[in-house]
Legacy VTK file of the C-alpha trace (Angstrom):
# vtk DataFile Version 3.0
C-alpha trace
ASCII
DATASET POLYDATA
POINTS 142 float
0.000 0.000 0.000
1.284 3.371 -0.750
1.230 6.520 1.422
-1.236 9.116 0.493
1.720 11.475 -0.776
2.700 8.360 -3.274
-0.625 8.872 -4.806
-1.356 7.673 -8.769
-3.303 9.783 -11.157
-5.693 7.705 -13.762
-7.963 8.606 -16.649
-10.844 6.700 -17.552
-13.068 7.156 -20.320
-16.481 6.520 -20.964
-19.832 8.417 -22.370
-20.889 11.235 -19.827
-24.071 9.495 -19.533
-22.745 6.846 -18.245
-20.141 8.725 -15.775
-23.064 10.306 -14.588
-24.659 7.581 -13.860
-21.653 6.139 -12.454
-20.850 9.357 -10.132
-24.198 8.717 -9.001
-23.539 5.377 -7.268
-20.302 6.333 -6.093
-18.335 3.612 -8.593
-15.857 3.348 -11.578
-16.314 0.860 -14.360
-13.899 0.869 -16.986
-13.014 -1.530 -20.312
-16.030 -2.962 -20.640
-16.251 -4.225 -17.034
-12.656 -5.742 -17.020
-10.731 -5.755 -13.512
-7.447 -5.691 -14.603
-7.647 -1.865 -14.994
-9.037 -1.133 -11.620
-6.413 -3.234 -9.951
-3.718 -1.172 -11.069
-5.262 1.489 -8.886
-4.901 1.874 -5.057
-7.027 3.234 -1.932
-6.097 7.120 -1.965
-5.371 7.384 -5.927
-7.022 9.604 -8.118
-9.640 9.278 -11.044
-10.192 11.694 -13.794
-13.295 10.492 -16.006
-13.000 11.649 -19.815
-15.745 11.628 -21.988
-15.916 11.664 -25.820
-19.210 11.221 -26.451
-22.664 12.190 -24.481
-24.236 8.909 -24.897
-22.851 5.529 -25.628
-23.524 4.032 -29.044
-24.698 7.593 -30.404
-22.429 10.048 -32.091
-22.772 13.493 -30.482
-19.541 14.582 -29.174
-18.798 15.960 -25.386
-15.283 16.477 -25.693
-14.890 16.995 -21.839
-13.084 15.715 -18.182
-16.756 14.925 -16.349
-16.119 13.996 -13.321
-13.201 12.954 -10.702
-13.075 11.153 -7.544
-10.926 9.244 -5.197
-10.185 5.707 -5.217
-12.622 4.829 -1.392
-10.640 1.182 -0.812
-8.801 -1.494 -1.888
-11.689 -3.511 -3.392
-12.669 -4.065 -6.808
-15.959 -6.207 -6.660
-18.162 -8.135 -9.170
-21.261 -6.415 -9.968
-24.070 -8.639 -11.587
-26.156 -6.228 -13.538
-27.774 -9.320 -16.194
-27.581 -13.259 -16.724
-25.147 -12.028 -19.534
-23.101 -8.973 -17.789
-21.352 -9.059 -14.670
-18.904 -5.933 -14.489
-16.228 -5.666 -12.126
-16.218 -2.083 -10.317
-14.105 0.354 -7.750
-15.724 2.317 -5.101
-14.966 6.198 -5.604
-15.353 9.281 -3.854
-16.607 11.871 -6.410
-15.752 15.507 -5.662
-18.463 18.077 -6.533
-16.574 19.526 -10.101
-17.666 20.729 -13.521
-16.959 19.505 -17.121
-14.493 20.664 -18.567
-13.776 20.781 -22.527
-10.359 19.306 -23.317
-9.744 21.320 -26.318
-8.256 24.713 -24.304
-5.808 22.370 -22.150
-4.683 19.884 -25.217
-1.376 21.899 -25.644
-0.264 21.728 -21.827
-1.218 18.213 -21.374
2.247 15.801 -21.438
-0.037 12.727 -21.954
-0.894 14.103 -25.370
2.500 13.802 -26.823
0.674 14.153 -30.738
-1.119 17.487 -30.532
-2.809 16.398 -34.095
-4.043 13.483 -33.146
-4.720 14.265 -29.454
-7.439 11.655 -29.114
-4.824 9.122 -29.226
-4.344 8.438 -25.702
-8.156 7.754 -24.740
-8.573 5.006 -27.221
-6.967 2.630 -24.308
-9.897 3.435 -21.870
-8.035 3.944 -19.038
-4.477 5.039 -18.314
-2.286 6.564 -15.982
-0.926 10.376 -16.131
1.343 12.871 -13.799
0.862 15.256 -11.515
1.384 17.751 -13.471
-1.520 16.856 -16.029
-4.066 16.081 -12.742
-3.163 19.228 -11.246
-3.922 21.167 -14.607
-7.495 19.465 -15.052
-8.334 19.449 -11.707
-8.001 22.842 -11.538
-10.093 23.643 -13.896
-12.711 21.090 -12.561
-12.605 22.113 -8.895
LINES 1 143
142 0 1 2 3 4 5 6 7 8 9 10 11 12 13 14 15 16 17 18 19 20 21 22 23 24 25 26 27 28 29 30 31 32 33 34 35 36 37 38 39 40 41 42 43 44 45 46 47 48 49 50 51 52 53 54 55 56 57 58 59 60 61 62 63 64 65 66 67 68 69 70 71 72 73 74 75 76 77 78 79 80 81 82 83 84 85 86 87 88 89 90 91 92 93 94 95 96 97 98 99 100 101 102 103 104 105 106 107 108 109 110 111 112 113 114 115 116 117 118 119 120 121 122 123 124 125 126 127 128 129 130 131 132 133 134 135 136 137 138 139 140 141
């Protein structure tokens, strides 16, 4: 376990609808309901939710960080939502915060090491990023 000052800084992505609905119930989902993902994170880290799109399967674009939150514990649990779909999920503490569109922040953000093709980076679902890029979204969102 690390100390709170060791903290990580992830990104997940997934339609604002469904990050709202997540923020909601106080839980991350991420690659399709895969745990790998949310094992790499630990009580005390940090979750930045990225959405590209308003509402899964649709094309309307959102463009915006939508939400963020601390990692609650060291559990990821099995969540049975259908006979057919049983996501794995991570308690998180959402802090009250406000979209914010990516596109004013794309040339300060080290993660985005193609300006051109900034989008590059969320096509993995979830990854990790520095301080430095937490600290300049969560500025904005806070």
């Amino acid at each position: 376990m690390r100390l709170a000052s060791q903290s990580k800084y992830w990104v997940i992505v997934a339609s604002k609808d469904h990050v709202t609905s997540g923020s909601k119930q106080g839980i991350a989902q991420t690659c399709h309901g895969k745990p790998g993902p949310l094992r790499r994170m630990d009580k005390g880290d940090w979750v930045i939710f990225y959405s590209g799109k308003r509402t899964l399967g649709q094309s309307a674009k959102c463009q915006e960080f939508t939400a963020i939150g601390e990692v609650e514990d060291e559990h990821v649990y099995l969540a049975h939502l259908s006979e057919d779909f049983s996501p794995y999920r991570r308690k998180i503490k959402f802090c009250e915060s406000m979209a914010v569109s990516i596109l004013p922040l794309i040339e300060d953000l080290q993660f985005i090491k193609n300006k051109q093709h900034w989008g590059y980076p969320f096509r993995y679902g979830f990854f990790e990023i520095n301080q430095h890029d937490f600290d300049l979204i969560s500025d904005k969102m806070l």
